[in-house]
C-alpha positions in Angstrom: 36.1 -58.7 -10.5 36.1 -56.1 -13.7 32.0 -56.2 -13.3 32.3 -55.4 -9.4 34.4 -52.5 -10.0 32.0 -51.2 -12.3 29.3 -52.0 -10.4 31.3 -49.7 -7.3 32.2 -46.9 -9.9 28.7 -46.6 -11.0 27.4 -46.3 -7.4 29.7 -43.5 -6.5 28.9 -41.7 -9.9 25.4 -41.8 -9.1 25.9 -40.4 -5.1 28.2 -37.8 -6.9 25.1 -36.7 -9.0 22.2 -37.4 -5.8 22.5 -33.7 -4.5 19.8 -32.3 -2.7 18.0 -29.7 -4.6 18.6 -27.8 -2.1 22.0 -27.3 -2.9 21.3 -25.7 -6.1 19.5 -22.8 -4.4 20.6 -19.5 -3.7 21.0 -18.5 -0.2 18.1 -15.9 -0.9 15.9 -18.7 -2.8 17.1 -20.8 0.4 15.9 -18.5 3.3 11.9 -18.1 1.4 11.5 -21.7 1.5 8.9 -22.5 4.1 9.6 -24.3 7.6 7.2 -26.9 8.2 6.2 -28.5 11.1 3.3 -30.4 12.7 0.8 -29.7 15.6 -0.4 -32.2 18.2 -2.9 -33.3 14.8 -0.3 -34.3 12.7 -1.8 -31.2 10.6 1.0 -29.2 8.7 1.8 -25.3 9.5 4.7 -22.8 8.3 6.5 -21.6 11.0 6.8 -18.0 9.3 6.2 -14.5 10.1 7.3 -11.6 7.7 6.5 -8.7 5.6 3.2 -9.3 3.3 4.0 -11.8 0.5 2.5 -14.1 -1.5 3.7 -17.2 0.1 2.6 -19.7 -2.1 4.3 -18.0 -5.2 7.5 -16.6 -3.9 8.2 -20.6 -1.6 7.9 -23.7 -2.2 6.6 -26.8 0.2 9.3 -29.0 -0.9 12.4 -27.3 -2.3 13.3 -28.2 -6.3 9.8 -28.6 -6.6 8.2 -27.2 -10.5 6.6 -23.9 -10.6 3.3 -25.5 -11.9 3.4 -27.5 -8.8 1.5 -23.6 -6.8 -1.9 -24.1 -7.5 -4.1 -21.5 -5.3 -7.1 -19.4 -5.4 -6.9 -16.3 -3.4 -9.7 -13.1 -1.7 -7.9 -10.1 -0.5 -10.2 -8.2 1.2 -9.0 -4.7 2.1 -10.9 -1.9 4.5 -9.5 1.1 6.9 -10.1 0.5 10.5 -8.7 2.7 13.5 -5.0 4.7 13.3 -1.9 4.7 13.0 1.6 7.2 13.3 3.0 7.0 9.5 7.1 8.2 9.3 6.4 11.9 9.4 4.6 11.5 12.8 0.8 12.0 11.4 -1.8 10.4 12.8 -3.7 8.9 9.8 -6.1 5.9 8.7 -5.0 2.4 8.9 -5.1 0.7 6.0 -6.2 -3.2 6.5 -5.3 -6.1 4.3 -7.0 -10.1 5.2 -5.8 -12.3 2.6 -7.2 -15.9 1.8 -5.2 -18.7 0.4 -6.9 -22.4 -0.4 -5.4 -25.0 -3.3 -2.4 -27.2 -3.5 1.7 -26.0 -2.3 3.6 -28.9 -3.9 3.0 -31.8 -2.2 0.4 -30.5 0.1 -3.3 -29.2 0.0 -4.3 -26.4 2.4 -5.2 -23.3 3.3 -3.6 -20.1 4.8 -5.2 -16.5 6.4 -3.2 -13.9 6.5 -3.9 -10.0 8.0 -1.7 -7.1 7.7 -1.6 -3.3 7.6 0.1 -0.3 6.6 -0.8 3.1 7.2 -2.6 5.1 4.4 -0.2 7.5 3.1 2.4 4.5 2.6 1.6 4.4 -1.5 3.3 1.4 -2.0 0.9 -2.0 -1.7 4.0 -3.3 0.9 1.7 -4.6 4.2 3.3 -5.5 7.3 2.1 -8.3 10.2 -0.6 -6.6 12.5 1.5 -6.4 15.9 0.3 -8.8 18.7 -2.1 -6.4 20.6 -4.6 -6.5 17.2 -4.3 -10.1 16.6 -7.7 -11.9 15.7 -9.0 -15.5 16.4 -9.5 -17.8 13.4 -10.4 -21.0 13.3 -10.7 -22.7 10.0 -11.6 -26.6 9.0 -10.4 -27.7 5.1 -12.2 -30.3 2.9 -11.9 -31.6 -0.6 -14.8 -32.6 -2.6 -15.3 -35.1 -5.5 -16.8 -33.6 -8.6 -16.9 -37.0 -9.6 -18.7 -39.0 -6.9 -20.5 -36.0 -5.1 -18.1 -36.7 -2.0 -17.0 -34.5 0.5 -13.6 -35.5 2.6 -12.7 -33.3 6.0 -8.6 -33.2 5.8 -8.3 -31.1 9.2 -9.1 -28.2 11.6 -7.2 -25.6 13.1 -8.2 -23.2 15.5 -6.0 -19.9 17.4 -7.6 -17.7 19.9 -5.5 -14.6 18.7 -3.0 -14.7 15.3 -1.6 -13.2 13.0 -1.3 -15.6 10.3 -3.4 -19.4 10.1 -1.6 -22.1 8.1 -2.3 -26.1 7.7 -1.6 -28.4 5.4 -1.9 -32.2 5.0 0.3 -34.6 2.2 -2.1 -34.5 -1.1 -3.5 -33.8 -4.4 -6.2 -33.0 -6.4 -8.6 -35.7 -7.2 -8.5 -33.7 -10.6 -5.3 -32.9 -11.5 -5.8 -32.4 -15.1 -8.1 -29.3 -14.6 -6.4 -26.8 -11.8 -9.3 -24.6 -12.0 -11.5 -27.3 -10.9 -9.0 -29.0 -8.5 -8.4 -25.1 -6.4 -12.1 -25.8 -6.2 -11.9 -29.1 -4.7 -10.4 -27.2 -1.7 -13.2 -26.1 0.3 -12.4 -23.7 3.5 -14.8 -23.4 6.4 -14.3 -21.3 9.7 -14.9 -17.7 11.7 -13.0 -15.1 12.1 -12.9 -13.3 15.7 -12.4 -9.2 15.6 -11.7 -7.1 18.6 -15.5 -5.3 17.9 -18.4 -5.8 15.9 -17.5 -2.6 13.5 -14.3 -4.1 12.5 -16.4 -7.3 11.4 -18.9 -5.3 9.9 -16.6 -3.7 7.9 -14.7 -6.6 6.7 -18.4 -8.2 6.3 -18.9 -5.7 4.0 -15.7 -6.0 2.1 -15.7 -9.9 1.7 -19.8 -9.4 0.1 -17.7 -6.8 -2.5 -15.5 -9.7 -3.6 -18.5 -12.0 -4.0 -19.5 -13.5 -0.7 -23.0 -13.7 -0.2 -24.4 -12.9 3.2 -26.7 -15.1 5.5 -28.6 -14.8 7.7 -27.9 -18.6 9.5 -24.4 -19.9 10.0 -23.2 -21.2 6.7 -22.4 -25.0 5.9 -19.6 -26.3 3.6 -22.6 -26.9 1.1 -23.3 -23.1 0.9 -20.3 -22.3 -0.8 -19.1 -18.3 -0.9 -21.2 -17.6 1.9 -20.4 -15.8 5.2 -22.7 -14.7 8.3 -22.3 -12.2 10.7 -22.5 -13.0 14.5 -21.0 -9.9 16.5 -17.8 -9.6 16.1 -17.7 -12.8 14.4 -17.5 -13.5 10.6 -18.6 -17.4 9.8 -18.0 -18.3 6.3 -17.6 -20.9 3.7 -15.2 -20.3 0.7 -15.0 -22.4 -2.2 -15.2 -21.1 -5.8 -14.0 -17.1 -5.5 -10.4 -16.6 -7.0 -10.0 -12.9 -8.0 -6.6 -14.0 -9.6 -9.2 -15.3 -12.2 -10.9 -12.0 -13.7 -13.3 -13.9 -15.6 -14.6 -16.2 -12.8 -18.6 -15.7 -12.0 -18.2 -14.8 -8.8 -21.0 -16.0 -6.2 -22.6 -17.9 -9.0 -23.9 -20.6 -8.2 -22.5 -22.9 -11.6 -20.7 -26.1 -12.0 -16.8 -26.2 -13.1 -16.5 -26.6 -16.3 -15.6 -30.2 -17.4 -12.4 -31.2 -17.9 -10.6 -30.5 -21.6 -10.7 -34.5 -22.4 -13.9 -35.3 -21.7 -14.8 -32.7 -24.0 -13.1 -33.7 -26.8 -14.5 -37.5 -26.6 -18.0 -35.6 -26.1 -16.9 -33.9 -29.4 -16.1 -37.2 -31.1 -19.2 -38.7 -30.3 -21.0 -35.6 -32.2 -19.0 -35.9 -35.1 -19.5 -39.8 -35.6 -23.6 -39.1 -35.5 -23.1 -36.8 -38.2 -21.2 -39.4 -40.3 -23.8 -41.1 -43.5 -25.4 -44.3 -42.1 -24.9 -43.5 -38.5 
């Protein structure tokens, strides 16, 4: 009887302490965490749309989850295109801002595309959702490759005629997890971007070949990493190894990822014992 007791006491003790990890959030840290749901693909998209932010460092995919858990590379790729009324009712330049996002969100590994403006006089770097009328069609298809084996998996494709901001995520890791430099560039992101005319995609052609892009005359594959064509009004690209978070990466160089810290230190090993007398 005494052991049954215990047995009961220890099973409410540990429902008492089983709280959701929600419930040690903030209302504010509440409202930024991500709604997720799924299209007709069982692909993953955030049902979101606010004020520029840096969505995969201010949410997370599944709430508690660790800090170190937001692995992402990023482009921002910024140009003026057409006009806007600013506050004191000028007419002035509108400032442009297309963000890409590829790499791991907690449990998931995805992709997001962003585009926002402001107008030019606003000093502050605070963007805000293009309205509906200047939406663009993006389509995008995400793969992970194997360093290791030379593999390339397709996780999914997503495709909107006119948006404001793509998402999609599938459950995952990095094949890698050891080495989150290489494993953001396990994440490889494919697709087009449709603009209302060919000078806005010239433009933003123009501005994604300043962040390293390099420009093509044919359609690029997913084998022609940080490559983009222009068709039109159409940008085609392949993105796989650009992070300008990193200030040292070579950008558009075509290099392997550097291997992984333990192999290096066995490499290292190896040196050292063929150094050693009688070896």
């Amino acid at each position: 009887m005494k052991k049954l007791l215990s047995l009961v006491l220890a099973i409410l003790l540990l429902a008492g302490t089983a709280v959701s990890a929600t419930a040690y959030l903030t209302d504010l840290e509440r409202a930024r965490l991500p709604v997720f749901r799924q299209d007709r693909n069982g692909v993953y998209y955030i049902v979101d749309q606010c004020v520029f932010r840096n969505s995969w460092s201010q949410s997370s995919a599944v709430p508690g989850q660790p800090l170190h858990q937001w692995v992402y590379g990023t482009v921002r790729v910024n140009f003026q295109y057409d006009y806007v009324v600013d506050r004191d009712g000028n007419l002035v330049p509108k400032d442009w801002l297309i963000q890409f996002w590829k790499g791991r969100n907690g449990e998931f590994l995805g992709a997001e595309i962003g585009v926002f403006h402001k107008p030019s006089t606003q000093a502050a770097q605070h963007f805000f959702p293009i309205e509906r009328e200047h939406y663009i069609g993006i389509d995008i298809t995400v793969w992970q490759h194997d360093f290791a084996s030379g593999l390339t998996q397709r996780l999914f494709a997503r495709s909107q005629p006119t948006t404001q901001w793509m998402t999609g995520f599938v459950r995952g890791n990095f094949r890698n997890p050891y080495e989150n430099n290489r494993g953001k560039n396990e994440v490889i992101t494919t697709g087009r971007l449709a603009f209302p005319s060919e000078e806005m995609a010239q433009l933003v052609a123009e501005q994604m070949v300043a962040a390293g892009f390099r420009q093509s005359e044919m359609i690029p594959t997913r084998r022609q990493h940080d490559t983009l064509a222009l068709r039109g009004n159409s940008i085609y690209f392949t993105w796989q190894f650009i992070d300008q978070d990193v200030p040292s990466h070579r950008r558009g160089v075509d290099v392997e990822p550097p291997e992984p810290v333990f192999k290096r230190r066995k490499t290292a090993k190896k040196i050292f014992a063929a150094m050693l007398p009688g070896s």
